[in-house]
C-alpha positions, -999 to +999 in steps of 0.1 A: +166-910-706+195-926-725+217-905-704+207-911-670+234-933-661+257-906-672+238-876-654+240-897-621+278-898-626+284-859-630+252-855-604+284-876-581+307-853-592+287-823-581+285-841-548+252-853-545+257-896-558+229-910-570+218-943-592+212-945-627+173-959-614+173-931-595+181-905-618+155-919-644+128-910-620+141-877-612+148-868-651+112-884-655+096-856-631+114-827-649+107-837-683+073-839-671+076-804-659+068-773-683+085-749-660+117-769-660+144-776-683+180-802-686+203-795-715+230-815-714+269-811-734+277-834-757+312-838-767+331-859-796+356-871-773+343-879-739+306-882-748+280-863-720+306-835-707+279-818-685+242-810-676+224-778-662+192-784-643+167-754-646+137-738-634+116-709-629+083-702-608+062-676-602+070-651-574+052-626-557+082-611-542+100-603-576+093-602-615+094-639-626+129-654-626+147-690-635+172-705-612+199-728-621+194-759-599+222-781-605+253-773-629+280-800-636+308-803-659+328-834-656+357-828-643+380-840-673+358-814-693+361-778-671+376-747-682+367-758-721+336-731-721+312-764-720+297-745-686+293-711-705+276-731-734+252-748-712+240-717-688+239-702-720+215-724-728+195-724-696+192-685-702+173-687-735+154-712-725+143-689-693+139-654-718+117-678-736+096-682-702+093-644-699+117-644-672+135-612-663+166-627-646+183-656-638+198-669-598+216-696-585+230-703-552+262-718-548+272-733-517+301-713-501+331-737-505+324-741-542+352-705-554+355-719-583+324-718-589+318-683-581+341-670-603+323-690-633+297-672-625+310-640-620+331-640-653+296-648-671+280-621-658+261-627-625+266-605-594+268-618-559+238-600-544+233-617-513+241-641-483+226-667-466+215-699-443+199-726-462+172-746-445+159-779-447+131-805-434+121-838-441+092-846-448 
């Protein structure tokens, strides 16, 4: 919770700005969460260098899997392996929930992105439209 101030920067980074109040409740409901996990990267120079948010629930369509719902790695930070470290870190965590694989999506502008994940081992699989409501 120490960190939330911090987390809401990077979450800005990532594109989605946020409060440090803000962020406390959100880091509240996944700490509160057994099927969910936030590592974060600590560095000696520039303190909290990046967080992964991750997941994993129970499908029906496929074996159970985690997903990776929000990586950042401030921008100072990138290309230092901090983002290998910390999806290297989601991954245990998800073995450790009997999960068989690991997802994330990635929204289409983010190349850079997709070839972090390619060069740590996920395959591009499939393409899609996200949808959303408000509720």
């Amino acid at each position: 919770m120490t960190d939330a101030e911090r987390i809401a920067q990077l979450a800005g980074q990532l594109g989605y700005p946020t409060s440090a109040k803000e962020m406390k409740v959100r880091l509240k409901e996944v700490f509160k969460d057994k099927d969910a996990a936030c590592f974060v990267a600590d560095s000696r120079e520039s303190g909290l260098a990046g967080w992964i948010h991750v997941s994993t629930t129970p499908l029906l369509e496929v074996e159970r899997r985690a997903e990776v719902n929000g990586l950042v790695v401030d921008e100072r930070a990138r290309s230092r392996r901090v983002g290998a470290m910390l999806l290297a870190a989601a991954e245990k965590w998800a073995r450790g929930k009997r999960c068989k694989s690991m997802s994330v999506r990635s929204n289409v502008l983010r190349e850079r992105a997709h070839g972090f994940y390619l060069r740590n081992g996920y395959e591009h699989y499939k393409t899609q439209k996200a949808f959303r409501k408000e509720l």
